[in-house]
KETORPA-360537 format. One record per atom (N, C-alpha, C): residue number from 1; atom name; x, z, y. Coordinates in steps of 0.001 Angstrom, whole numbers. Each point is the difference from the previous one (the first is absolute). Example, Ala and Ser with C-alpha at 12.3 -4.5 7.8 and 13.67 -1.06 7.14 Angstrom:
BEGIN
+-----+------+---------+---------+---------+
! pos ! site !       x !       z !       y !
+-----+------+---------+---------+---------+
!   1 !    N !   13190 !    7800 !   -5690 !
!   1 !   CA !    -890 !       0 !    1190 !
!   1 !    C !     900 !       0 !    1200 !
!   2 !    N !    -350 !    -720 !    1050 !
!   2 !   CA !     820 !      60 !    1190 !
!   2 !    C !    -770 !     730 !    1090 !
+-----+------+---------+---------+---------+
***
This chain:
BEGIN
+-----+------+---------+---------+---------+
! pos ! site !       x !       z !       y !
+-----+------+---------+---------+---------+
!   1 !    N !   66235 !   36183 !   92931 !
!   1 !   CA !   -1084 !     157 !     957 !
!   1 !    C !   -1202 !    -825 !    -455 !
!   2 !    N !   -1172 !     765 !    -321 !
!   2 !   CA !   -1048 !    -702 !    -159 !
!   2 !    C !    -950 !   -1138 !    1390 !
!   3 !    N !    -289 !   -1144 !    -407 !
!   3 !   CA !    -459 !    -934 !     766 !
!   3 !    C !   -1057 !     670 !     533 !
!   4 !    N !    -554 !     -33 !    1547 !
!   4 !   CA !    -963 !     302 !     460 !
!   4 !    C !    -936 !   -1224 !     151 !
!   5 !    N !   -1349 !     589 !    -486 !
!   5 !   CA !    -975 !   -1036 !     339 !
!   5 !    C !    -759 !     664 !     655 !
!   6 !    N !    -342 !    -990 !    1581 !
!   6 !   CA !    -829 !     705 !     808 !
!   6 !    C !    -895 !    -712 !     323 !
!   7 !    N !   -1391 !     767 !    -559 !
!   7 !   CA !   -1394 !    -873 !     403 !
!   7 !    C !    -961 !     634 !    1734 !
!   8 !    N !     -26 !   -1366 !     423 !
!   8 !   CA !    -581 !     717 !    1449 !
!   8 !    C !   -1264 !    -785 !     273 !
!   9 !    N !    -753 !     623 !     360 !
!   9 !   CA !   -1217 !    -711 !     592 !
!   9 !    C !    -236 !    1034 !    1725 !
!  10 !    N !   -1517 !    -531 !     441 !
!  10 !   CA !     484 !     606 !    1775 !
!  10 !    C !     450 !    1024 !     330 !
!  11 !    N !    -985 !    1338 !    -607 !
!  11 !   CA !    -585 !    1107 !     122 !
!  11 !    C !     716 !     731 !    -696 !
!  12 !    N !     394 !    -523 !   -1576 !
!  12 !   CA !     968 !    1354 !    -643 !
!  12 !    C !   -1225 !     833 !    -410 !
!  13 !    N !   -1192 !    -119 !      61 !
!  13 !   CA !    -997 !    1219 !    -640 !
!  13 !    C !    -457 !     -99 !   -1011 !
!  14 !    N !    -211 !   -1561 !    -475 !
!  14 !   CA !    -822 !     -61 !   -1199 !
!  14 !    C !     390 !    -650 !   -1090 !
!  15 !    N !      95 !   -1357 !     -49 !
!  15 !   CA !     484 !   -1121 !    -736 !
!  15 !    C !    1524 !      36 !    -514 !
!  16 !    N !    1022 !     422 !     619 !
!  16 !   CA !    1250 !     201 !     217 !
!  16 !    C !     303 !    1072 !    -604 !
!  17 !    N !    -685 !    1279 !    -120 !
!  17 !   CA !      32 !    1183 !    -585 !
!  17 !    C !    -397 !      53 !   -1556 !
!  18 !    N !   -1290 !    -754 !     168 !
!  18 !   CA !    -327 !    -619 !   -1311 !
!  18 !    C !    1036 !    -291 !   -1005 !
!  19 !    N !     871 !   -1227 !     388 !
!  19 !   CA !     680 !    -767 !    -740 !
!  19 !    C !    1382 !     442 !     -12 !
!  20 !    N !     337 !    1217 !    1035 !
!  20 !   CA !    1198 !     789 !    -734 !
!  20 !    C !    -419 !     397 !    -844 !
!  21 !    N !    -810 !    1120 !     536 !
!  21 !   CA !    -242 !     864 !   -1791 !
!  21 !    C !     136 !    -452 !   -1001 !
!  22 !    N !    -935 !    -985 !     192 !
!  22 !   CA !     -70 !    -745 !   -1564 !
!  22 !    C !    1217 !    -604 !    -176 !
!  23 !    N !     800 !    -617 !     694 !
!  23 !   CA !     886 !    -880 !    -249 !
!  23 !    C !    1410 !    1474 !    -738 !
!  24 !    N !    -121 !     612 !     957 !
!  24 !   CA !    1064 !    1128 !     -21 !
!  24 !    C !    -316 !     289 !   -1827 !
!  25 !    N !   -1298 !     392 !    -236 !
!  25 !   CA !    -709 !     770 !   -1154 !
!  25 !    C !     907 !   -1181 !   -1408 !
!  26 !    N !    -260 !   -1064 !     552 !
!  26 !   CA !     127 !   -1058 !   -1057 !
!  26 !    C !    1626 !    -517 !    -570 !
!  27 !    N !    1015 !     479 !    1409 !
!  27 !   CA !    1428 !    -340 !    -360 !
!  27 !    C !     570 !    1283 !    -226 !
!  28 !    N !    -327 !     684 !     345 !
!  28 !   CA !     697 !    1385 !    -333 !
!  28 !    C !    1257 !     213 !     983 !
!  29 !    N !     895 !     297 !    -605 !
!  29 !   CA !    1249 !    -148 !     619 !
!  29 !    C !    1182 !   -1468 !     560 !
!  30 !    N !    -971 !    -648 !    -631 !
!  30 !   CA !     772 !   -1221 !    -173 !
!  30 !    C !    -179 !    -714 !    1696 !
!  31 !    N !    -675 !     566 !     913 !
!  31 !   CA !       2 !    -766 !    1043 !
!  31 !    C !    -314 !    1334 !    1185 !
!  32 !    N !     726 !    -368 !    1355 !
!  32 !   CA !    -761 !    1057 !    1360 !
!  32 !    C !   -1316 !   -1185 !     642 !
!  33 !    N !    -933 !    1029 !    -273 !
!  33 !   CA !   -1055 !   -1079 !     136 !
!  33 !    C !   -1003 !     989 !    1706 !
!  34 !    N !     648 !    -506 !     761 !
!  34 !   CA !    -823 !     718 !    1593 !
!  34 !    C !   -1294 !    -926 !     701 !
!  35 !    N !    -554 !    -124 !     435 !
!  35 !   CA !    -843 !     161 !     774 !
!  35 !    C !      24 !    -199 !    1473 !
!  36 !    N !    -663 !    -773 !     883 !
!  36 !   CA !     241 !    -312 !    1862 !
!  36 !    C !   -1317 !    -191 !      21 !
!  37 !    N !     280 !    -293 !    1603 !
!  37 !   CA !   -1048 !    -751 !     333 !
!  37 !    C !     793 !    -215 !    1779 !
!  38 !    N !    -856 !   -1238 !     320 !
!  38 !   CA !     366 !    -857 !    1471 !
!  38 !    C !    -551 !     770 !     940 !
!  39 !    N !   -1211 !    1006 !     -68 !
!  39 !   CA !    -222 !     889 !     976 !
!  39 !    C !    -688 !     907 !    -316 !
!  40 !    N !     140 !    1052 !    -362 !
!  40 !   CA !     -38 !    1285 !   -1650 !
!  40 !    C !   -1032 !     276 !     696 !
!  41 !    N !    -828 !     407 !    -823 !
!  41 !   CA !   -1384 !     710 !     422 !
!  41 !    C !     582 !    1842 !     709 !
!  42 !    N !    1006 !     281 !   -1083 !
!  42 !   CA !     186 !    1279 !     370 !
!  42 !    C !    -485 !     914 !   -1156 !
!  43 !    N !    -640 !    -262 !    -958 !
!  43 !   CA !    -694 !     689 !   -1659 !
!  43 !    C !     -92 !   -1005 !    -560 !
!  44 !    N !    -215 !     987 !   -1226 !
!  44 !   CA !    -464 !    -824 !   -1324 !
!  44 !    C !   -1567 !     458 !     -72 !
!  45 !    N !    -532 !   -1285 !    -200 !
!  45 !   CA !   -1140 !     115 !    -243 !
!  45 !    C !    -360 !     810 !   -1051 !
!  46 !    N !   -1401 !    1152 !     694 !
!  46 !   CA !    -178 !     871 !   -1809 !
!  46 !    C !   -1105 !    -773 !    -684 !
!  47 !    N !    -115 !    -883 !    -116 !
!  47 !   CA !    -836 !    -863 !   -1380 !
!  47 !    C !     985 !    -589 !    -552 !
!  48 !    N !    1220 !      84 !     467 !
!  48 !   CA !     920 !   -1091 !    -885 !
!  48 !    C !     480 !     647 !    -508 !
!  49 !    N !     328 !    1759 !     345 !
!  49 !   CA !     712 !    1330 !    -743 !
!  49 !    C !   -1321 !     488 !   -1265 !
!  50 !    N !   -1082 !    -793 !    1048 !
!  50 !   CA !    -983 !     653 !   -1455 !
!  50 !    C !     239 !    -911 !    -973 !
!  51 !    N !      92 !   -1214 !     179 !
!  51 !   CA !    -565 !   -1187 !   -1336 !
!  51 !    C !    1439 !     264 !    -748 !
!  52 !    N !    1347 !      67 !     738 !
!  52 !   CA !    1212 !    -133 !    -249 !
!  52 !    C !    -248 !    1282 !   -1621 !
!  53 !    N !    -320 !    1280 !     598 !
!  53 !   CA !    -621 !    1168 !   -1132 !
!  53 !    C !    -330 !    -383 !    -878 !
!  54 !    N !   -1189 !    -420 !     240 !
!  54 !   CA !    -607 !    -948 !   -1664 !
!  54 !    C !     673 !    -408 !    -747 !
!  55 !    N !    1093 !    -751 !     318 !
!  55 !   CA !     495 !    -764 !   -1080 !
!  55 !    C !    1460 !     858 !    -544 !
!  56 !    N !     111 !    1263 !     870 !
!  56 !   CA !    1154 !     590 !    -496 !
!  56 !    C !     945 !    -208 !     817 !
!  57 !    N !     107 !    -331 !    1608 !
!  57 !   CA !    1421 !    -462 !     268 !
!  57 !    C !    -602 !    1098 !    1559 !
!  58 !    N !     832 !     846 !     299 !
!  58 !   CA !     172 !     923 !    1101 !
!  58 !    C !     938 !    -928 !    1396 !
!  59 !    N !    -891 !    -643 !     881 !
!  59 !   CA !     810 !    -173 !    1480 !
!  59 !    C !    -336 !     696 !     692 !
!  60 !    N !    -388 !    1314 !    -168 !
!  60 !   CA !    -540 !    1142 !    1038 !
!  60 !    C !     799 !     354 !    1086 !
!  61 !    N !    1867 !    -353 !    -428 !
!  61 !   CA !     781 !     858 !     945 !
!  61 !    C !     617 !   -1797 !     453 !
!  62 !    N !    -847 !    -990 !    -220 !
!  62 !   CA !     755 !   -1229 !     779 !
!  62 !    C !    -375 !     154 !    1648 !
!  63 !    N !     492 !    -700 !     593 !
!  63 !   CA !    -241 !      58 !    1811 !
!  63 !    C !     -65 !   -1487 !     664 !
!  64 !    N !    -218 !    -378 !     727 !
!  64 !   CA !     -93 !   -1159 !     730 !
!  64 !    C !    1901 !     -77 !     583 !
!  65 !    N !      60 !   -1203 !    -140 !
!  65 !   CA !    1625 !    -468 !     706 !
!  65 !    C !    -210 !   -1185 !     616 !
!  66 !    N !     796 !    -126 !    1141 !
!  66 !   CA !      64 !   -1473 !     431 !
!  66 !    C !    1024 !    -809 !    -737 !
!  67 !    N !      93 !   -1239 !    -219 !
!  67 !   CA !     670 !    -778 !    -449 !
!  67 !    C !    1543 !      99 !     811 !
!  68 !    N !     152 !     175 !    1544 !
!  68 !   CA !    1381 !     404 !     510 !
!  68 !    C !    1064 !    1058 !   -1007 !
!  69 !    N !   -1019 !    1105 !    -729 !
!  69 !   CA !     638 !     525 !   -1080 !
!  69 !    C !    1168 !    -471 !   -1109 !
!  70 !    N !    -718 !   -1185 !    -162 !
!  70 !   CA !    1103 !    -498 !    -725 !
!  70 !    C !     795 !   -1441 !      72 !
!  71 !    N !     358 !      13 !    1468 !
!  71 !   CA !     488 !   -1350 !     553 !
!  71 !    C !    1429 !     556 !    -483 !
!  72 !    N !     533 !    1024 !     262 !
!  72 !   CA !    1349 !      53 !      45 !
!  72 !    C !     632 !     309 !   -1311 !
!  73 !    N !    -651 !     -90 !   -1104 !
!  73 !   CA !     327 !      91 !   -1318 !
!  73 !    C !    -651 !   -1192 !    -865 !
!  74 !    N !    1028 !    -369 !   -1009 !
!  74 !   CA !    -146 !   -1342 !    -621 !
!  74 !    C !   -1280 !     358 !   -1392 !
!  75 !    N !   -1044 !   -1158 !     125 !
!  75 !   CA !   -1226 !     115 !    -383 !
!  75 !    C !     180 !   -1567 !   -1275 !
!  76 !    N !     158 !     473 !   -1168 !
!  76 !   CA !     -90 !   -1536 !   -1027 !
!  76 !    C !   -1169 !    -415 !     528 !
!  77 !    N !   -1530 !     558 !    -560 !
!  77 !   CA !    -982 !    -780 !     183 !
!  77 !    C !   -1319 !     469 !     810 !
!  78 !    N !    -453 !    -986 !    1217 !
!  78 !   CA !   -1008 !     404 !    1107 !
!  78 !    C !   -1322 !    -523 !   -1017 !
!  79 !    N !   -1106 !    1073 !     132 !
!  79 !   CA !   -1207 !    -534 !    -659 !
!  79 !    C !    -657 !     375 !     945 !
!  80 !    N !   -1324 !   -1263 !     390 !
!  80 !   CA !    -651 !     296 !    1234 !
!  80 !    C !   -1426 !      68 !    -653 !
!  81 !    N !    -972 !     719 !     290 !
!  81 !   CA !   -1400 !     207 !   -1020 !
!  81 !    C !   -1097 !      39 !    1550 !
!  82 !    N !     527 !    -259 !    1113 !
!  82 !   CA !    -920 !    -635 !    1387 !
!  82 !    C !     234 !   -1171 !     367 !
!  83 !    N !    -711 !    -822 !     577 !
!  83 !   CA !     422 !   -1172 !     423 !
!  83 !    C !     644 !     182 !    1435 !
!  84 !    N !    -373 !     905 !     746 !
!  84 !   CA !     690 !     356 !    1267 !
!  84 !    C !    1346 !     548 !    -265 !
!  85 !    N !    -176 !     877 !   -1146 !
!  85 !   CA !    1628 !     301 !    -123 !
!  85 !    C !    1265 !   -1224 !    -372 !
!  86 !    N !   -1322 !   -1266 !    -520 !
!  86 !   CA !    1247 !    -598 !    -761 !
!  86 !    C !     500 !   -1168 !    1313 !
!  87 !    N !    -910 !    -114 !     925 !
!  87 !   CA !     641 !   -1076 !     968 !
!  87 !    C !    1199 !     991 !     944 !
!  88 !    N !    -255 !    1442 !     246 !
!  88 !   CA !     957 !     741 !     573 !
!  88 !    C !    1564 !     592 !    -570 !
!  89 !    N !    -423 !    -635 !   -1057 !
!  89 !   CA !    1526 !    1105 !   -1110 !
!  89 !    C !    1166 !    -687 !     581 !
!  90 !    N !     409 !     930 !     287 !
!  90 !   CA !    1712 !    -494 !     526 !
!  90 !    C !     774 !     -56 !   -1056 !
!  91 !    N !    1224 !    -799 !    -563 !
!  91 !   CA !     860 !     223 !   -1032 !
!  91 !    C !     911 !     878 !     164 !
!  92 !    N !     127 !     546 !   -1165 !
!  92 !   CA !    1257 !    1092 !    -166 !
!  92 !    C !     999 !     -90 !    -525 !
!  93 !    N !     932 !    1005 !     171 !
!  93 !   CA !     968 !      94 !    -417 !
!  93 !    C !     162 !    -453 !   -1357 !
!  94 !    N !    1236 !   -1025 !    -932 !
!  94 !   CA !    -406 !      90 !   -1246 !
!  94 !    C !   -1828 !    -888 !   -1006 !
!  95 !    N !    -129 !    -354 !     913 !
!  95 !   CA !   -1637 !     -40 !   -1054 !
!  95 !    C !      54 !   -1602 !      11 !
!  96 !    N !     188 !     189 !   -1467 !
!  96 !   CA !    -378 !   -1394 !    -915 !
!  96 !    C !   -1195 !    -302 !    -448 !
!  97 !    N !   -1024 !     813 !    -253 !
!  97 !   CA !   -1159 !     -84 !     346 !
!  97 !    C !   -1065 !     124 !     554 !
!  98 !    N !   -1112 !   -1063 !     196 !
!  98 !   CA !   -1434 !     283 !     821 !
!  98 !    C !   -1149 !    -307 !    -631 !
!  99 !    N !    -711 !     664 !     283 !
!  99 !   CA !   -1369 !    -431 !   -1103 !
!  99 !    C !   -1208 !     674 !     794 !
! 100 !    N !   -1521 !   -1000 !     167 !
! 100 !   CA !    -436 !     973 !     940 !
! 100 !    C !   -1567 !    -633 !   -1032 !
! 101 !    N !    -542 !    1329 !    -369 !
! 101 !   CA !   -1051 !      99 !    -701 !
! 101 !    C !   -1422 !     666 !     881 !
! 102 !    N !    -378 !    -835 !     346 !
! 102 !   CA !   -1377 !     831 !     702 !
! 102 !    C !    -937 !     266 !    -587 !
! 103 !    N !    -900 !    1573 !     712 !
! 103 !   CA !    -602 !     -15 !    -678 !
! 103 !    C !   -1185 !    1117 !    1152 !
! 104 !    N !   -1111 !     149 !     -26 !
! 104 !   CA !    -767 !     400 !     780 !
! 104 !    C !    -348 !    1277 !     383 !
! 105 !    N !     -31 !     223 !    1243 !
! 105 !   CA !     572 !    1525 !     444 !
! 105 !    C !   -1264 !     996 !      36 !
! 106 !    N !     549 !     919 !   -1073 !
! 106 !   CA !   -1354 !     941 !    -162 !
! 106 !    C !    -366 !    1316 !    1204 !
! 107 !    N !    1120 !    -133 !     704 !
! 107 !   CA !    -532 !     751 !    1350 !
! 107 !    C !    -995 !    -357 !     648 !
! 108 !    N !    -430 !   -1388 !    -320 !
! 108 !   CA !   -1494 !    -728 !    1074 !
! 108 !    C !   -1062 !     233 !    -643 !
! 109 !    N !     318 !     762 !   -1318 !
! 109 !   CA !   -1245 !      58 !    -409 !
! 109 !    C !    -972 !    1256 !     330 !
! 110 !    N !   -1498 !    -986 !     -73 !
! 110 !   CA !   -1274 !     723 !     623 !
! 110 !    C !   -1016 !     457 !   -1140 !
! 111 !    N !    -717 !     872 !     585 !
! 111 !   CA !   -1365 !     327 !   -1048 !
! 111 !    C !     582 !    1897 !     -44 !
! 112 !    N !    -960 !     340 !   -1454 !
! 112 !   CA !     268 !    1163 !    -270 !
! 112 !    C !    1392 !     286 !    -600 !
! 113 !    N !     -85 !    1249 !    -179 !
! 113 !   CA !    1579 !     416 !    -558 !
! 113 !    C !     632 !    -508 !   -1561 !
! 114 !    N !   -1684 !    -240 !    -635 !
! 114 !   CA !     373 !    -556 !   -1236 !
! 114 !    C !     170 !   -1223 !      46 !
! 115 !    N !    -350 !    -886 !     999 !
! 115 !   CA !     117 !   -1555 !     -26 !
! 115 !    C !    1294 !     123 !     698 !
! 116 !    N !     704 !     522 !     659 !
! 116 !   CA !    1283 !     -90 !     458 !
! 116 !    C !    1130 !     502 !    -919 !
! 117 !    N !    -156 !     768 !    -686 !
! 117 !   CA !     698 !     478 !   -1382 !
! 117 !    C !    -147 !   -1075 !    -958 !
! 118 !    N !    -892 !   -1203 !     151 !
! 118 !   CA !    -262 !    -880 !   -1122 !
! 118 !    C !     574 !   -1027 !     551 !
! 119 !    N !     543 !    -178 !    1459 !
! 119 !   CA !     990 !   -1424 !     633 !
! 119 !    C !    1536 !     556 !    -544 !
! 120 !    N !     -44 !    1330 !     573 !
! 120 !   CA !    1483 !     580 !     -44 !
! 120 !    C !     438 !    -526 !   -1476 !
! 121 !    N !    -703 !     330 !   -1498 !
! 121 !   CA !     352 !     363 !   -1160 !
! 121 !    C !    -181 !   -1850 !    -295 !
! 122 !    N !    -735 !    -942 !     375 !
! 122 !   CA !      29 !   -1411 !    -601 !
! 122 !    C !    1752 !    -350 !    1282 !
! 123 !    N !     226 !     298 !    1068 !
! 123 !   CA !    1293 !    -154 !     454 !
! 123 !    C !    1282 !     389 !    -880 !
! 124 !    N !    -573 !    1010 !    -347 !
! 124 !   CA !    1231 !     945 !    -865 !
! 124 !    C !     366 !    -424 !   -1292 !
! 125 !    N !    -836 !    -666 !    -331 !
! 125 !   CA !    -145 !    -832 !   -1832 !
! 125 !    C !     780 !   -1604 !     480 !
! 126 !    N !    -296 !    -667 !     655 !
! 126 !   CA !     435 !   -1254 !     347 !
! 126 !    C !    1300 !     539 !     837 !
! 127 !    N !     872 !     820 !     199 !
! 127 !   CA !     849 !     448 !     581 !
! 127 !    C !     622 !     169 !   -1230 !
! 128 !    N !    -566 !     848 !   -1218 !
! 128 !   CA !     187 !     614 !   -1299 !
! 128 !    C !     477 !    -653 !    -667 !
! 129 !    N !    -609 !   -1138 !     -85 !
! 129 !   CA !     119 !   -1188 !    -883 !
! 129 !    C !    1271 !   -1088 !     259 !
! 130 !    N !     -21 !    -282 !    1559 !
! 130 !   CA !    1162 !    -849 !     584 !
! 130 !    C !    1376 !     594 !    -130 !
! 131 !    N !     143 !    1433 !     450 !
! 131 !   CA !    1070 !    1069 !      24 !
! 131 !    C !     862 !    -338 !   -1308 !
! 132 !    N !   -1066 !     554 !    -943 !
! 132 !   CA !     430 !     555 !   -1259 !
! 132 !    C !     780 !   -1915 !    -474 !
! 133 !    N !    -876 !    -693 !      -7 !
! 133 !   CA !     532 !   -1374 !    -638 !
! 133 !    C !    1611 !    -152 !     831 !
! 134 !    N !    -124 !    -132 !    1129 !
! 134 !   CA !    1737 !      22 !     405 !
! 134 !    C !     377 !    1209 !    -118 !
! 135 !    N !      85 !    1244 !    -883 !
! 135 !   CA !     898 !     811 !     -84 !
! 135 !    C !     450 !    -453 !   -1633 !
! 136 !    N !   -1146 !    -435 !    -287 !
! 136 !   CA !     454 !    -851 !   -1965 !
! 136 !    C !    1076 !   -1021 !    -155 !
! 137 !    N !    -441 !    -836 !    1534 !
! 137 !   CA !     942 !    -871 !     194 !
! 137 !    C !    1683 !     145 !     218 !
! 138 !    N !    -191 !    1713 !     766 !
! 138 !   CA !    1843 !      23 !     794 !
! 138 !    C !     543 !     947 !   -1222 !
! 139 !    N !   -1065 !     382 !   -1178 !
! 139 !   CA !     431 !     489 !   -1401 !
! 139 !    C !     435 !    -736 !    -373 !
! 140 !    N !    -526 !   -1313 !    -178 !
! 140 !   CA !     523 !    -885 !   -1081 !
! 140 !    C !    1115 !    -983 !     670 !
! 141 !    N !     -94 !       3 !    1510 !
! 141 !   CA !    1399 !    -532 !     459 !
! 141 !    C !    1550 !     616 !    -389 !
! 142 !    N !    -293 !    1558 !      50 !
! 142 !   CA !     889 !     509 !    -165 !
! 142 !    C !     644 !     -56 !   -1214 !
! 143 !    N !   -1202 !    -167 !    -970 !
! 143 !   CA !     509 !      92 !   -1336 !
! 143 !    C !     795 !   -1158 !    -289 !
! 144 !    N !    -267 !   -1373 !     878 !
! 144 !   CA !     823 !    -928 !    -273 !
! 144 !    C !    1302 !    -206 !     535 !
! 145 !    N !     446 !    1140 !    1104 !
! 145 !   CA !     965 !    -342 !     447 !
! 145 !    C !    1423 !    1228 !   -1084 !
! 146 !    N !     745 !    -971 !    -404 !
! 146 !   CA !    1229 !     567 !    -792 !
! 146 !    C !     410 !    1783 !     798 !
! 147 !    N !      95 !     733 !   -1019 !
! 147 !   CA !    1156 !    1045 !     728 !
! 147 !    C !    1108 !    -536 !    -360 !
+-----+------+---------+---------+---------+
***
């Protein structure tokens, strides 16, 4: 059974969606990598399905979940990317790890459509960047642990 890592922030629309994809994009098979949030917006934001495009990674068919989703199944590692999500995370089943990386929520962002496509895509790179470095990391853990 592959380890689930579940990253949650409030809403489940933006930030959280973000950093599956990418995170999902970056381990491949090697991990179930889902997605919450403490009080789901209910969608995925479409600037985060757009920027997500750009770079090649499709969350078009992801959905908003509440975090109750996955109380009753054992979770290795909680990653929190809100600060509201991270004082609310309940522990789960199983989970040896927590790690809570914030980072600034591009749903608040204002102006025209191109200046809001330009918060979403600097969110999505510093999401890009953090993701990808701990998926190098649970590569190279693995590689150290004996079969």
């Amino acid at each position: 059974m592959k380890p689930t890592v579940l990253i949650l922030c409030t809403g489940n629309s933006c930030r959280s969606h973000l950093a599956e994809g990418i995170l999902r994009a970056a381990v491949g098979e090697a991990l179930n990598v889902q997605s919450a949030g403490s009080k789901p917006a209910g969608f995925v934001h479409p600037l985060a399905i757009q920027v997500m495009k750009e770079i090649g990674i499709d969350i078009s068919a992801h959905h908003s979940k509440p975090i109750s989703d996955f109380l009753p199944q054992p979770v290795e590692t909680v990653i929190t990317v809100c600060g509201h999500a991270d004082q609310v995370c309940p522990r789960f089943p199983g989970q040896a790890n927590r790690h809570h990386w914030g980072f600034h929520d591009p749903a608040h962002a204002t102006g025209t459509d191109e200046e809001k496509l330009a918060v979403f895509r600097k969110v999505r790179d510093e999401i890009k960047m953090v993701f990808e470095a701990y998926a190098a990391g649970r590569r190279d853990q693995a590689k150290a642990i004996p079969t």
